[in-house]
Each structure stands twice: as structure tokens, then as C-alpha cells.
C-alpha positions in Angstrom: 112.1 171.4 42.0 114.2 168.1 40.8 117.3 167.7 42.0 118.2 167.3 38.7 117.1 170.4 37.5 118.5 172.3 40.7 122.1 170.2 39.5 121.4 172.0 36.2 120.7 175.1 37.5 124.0 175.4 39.7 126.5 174.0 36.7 125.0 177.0 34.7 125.5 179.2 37.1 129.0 178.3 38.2 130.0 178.4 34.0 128.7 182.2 33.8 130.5 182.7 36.9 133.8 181.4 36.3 133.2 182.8 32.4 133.1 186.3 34.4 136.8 185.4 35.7 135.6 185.1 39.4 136.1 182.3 42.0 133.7 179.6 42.4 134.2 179.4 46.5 132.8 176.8 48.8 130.5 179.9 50.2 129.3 181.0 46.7 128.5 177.3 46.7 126.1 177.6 49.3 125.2 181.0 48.7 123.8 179.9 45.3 122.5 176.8 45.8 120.2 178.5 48.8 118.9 180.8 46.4 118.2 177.9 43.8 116.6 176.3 46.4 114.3 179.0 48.0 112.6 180.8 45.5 110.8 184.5 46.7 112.5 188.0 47.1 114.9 188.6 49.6 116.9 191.0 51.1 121.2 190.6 51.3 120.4 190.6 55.5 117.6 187.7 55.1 120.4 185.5 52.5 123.1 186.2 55.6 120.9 185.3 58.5 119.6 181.6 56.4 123.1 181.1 55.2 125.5 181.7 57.7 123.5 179.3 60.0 124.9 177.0 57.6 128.3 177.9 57.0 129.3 180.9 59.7 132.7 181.8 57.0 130.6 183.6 55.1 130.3 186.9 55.4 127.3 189.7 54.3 129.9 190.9 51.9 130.1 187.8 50.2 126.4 187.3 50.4 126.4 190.9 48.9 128.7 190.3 45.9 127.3 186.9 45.3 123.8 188.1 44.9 124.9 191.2 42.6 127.0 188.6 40.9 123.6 186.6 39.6 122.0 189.7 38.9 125.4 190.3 36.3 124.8 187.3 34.8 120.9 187.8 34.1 119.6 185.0 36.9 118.4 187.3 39.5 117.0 190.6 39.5 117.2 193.1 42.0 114.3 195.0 42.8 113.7 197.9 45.2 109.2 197.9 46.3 108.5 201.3 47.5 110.4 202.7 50.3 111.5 199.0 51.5 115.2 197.2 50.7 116.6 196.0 47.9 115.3 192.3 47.2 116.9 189.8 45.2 114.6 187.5 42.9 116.0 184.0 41.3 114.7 184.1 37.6 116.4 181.5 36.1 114.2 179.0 33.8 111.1 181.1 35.8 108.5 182.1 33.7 106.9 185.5 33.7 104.7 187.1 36.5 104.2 190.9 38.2 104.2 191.7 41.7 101.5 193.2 44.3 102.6 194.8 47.4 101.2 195.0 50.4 101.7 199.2 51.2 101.0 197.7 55.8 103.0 194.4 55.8 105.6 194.5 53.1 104.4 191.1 51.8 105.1 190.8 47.9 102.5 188.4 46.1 103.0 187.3 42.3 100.6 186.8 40.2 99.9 186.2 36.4 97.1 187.6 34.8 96.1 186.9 31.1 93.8 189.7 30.9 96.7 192.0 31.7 99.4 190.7 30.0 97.0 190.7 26.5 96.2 194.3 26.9 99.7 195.3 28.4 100.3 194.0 24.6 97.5 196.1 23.0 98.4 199.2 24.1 101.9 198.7 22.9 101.1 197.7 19.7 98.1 200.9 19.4 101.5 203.1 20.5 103.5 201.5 17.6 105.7 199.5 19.6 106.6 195.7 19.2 106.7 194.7 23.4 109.9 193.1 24.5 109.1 193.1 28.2 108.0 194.8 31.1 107.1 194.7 34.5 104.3 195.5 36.6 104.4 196.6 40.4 100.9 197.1 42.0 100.4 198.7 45.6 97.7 198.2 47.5 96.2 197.4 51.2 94.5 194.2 52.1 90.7 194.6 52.3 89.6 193.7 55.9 86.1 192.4 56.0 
């Protein structure tokens, strides 16, 4: 990603934030723009262990209400996959994709499928339904050969 569009990304973020009539802090600062930066699932423990090596003020509480914080304001999702933690997702200017999990390793692959996402649409419209989103989770084990 530009750095430009990472600059982008944070001044957006830090607007919604202070729109919500909470703090911008020097540790939201880095909080956020590790998230920008990164982009995958993770959990509040893996956002503490990468960011505190970087600034060791911040605490898993802050990581904690930071990460819920961009889920508030619609640029992260939280997600639970199974039986395993909580996983934060940046979504901000990302475009669309669904998930396969891996039941043995926990590993969380996205994909895009047009195939899927046309009939996904289909079967909507053959319920009477105009499709505003969605999301797909599949499970499954890796094939040893």
C-alpha cells in the first residue's frame, strides 16, 4: 500500500474517532496505523504482542478498546471462526472476499470466487430478495497427497 493512501487511511480514521468524542492517543496512533499496515485477521493477544514491542505504554486494554473502536466505526470487523478467538479484520477501502478455514491449523485463507458470488445472487433473487451483503465461512481440512 502507498504511503499516501495509508496517510489517507489513518486521517479517516482519527476523524470517525474523534467524531465518536474519544481521544486520539499516541498508542491509538500506533495501534491503528499497525492495523493499516498489516492486513489479515488477528486476535487482541497477537495486536498486544506486535505492538507493544513497539511502544511497551500500551496496554491489552487499549489494544482491546482500540480494535472494538474500528469495528464502531465500520473499518474492521470482528469475527469469531469456529471454536477459535475473536479476530479483528481491517476492511477499510478492501473489497469483498469470504473465508476458508483450516478445521487442523487454524489458518484463515480468503478467497473470491465469481461463480459463488453470481449464484449467492441467484438464489436471493429466486427467494424474492434484493442481496445487500453476506458472508461466507467455509470449513474444511487440507487434502494431503
Amino acid at each position: 500500500m502507498s504511503e499516501d493512501r495509508a496517510a489517507e487511511q489513518l486521517q479517516y480514521i482519527k476523524t470517525e474517532v474523534k467524531r465518536c468524542q474519544v481521544r486520539w492517543t499516541a498508542q491509538r496512533q500506533v495501534i491503528v496505523e499497525h492495523f493499516i499496515a498489516n492486513k489479515g485477521h488477528y486476535t487482541v493477544e497477537d495486536f498486544f504482542g506486535a505492538v507493544s514491542v513497539q511502544d511497551s505504554s500500551i496496554s491489552m486494554a487499549t489494544v482491546y478498546r482500540t480494535l472494538n473502536l474500528l469495528v464502531d466505526i465500520g473499518v474492521a470487523v470482528k469475527r469469531v471462526f469456529g471454536d477459535g478467538p475473536a479476530t479483528f479484520e481491517f476492511i477499510l477501502n478492501r473489497d469483498h472476499h469470504d473465508h476458508l478455514i483450516d478445521v487442523d491449523s487454524g489458518e484463515i485463507v480468503e478467497f473470491v470466487d465469481e461463480d459463488i458470488e453470481r449464484l449467492q445472487q441467484l438464489v436471493a433473487e429466486e427467494l424474492g430478495y434484493d442481496l445487500h451483503d453476506h458472508r461466507m465461512i467455509l470449513y474444511g481440512r487440507k487434502i494431503k497427497k
